[in-house]
Each structure stands twice: as structure tokens, then as C-alpha cells.
C-alpha positions in Angstrom: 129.1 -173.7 107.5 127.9 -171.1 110.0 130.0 -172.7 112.7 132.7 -173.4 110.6 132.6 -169.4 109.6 132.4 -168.1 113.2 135.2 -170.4 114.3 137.9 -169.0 111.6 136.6 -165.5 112.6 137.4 -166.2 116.2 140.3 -168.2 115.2 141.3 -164.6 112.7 140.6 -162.2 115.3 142.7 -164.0 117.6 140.9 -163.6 121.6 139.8 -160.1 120.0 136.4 -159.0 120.8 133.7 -159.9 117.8 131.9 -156.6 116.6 128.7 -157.5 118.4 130.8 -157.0 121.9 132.4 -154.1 120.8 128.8 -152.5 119.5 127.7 -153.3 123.6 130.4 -151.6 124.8 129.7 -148.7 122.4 126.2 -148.4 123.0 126.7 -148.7 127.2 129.3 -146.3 127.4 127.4 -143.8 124.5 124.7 -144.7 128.2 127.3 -142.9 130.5 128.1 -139.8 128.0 124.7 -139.1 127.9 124.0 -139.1 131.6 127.2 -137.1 131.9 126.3 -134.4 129.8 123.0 -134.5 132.1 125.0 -133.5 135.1 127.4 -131.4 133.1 130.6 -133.2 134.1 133.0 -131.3 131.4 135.8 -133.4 132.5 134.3 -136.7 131.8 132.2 -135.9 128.6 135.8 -135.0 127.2 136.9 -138.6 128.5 133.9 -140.4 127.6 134.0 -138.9 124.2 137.3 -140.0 123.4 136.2 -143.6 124.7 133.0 -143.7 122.4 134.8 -142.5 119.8 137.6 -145.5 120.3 134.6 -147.9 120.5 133.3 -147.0 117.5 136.3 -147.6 115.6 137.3 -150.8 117.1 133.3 -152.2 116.3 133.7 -150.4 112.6 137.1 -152.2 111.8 136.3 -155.9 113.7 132.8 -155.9 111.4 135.2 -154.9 108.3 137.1 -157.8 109.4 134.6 -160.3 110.0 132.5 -159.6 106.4 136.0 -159.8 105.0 136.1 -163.2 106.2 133.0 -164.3 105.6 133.0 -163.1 101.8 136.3 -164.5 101.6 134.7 -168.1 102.5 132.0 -167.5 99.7 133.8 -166.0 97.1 134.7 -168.1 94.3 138.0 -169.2 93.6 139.9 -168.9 90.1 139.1 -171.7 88.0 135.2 -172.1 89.4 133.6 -170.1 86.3 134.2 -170.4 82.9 133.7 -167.0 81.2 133.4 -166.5 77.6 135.2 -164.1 75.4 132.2 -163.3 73.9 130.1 -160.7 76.4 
């Protein structure tokens, strides 16, 4: 199932990064911020904040989209349960 569940996210995200890349990118270039502020490059903190900042929004909605998929794939679907009118 694992396969199965990594292949329709691939197949979802369609040649988009998976969250785990994204979260790479985001920690290397959070790397570079830091050794800019180091050497007090004002231009390229400004830069490199704006590129974290990206990063971490691109991780944040491909792992929303990911867990959607995967609870999708083990929710249950209509007709599974039978629920009593009686709670």
C-alpha cells in the first residue's frame, strides 16, 4: 500500500517536489541566511528571507497535500459502517 500511496502522490503532485525535498531546500538555504547575517550582507538577508519564507510555504502546502492524499486512501467510504440511530 505504501508504494501504491507514494505513487498516486507523485502521480497528484504531478513532477512537483514531495515535502521532504522542499523541507531540504528550506533547511539549506535557512544555512545561507544564517551565514549572511554573520557577515551582515543586508542585501541578501532581505533576498534570502523572502526565499526561506517561499520554501516554507511550498514544504507547508505539498505536506497538506500529501496527508490529504494519504487520509483520503484510508478514509472510509459511504456505505463501509453501519451506524445506529440509537447513540
Amino acid at each position: 500500500m505504501i508504494g501504491d500511496t507514494d505513487s498516486l502522490i507523485e502521480e497528484f503532485l504531478d513532477g512537483a517536489p514531495r515535502a521532504e525535498t522542499w523541507s531540504k531546500l528550506h533547511e539549506a538555504l535557512a544555512l545561507r541566511l544564517e551565514a549572511a547575517r554573520r557577515e551582515g550582507d543586508a542585501p541578501q538577508i532581505e533576498q534570502l528571507e523572502q526565499q526561506v519564507a517561499a520554501l516554507a510555504q511550498e514544504e507547508a502546502i505539498t505536506r497538506f497535500v500529501e496527508d490529504s492524499v494519504r487520509v483520503t486512501l484510508v478514509r472510509p467510504r459511504g456505505g463501509e459502517f453501519d451506524f445506529d440511530d440509537e447513540f
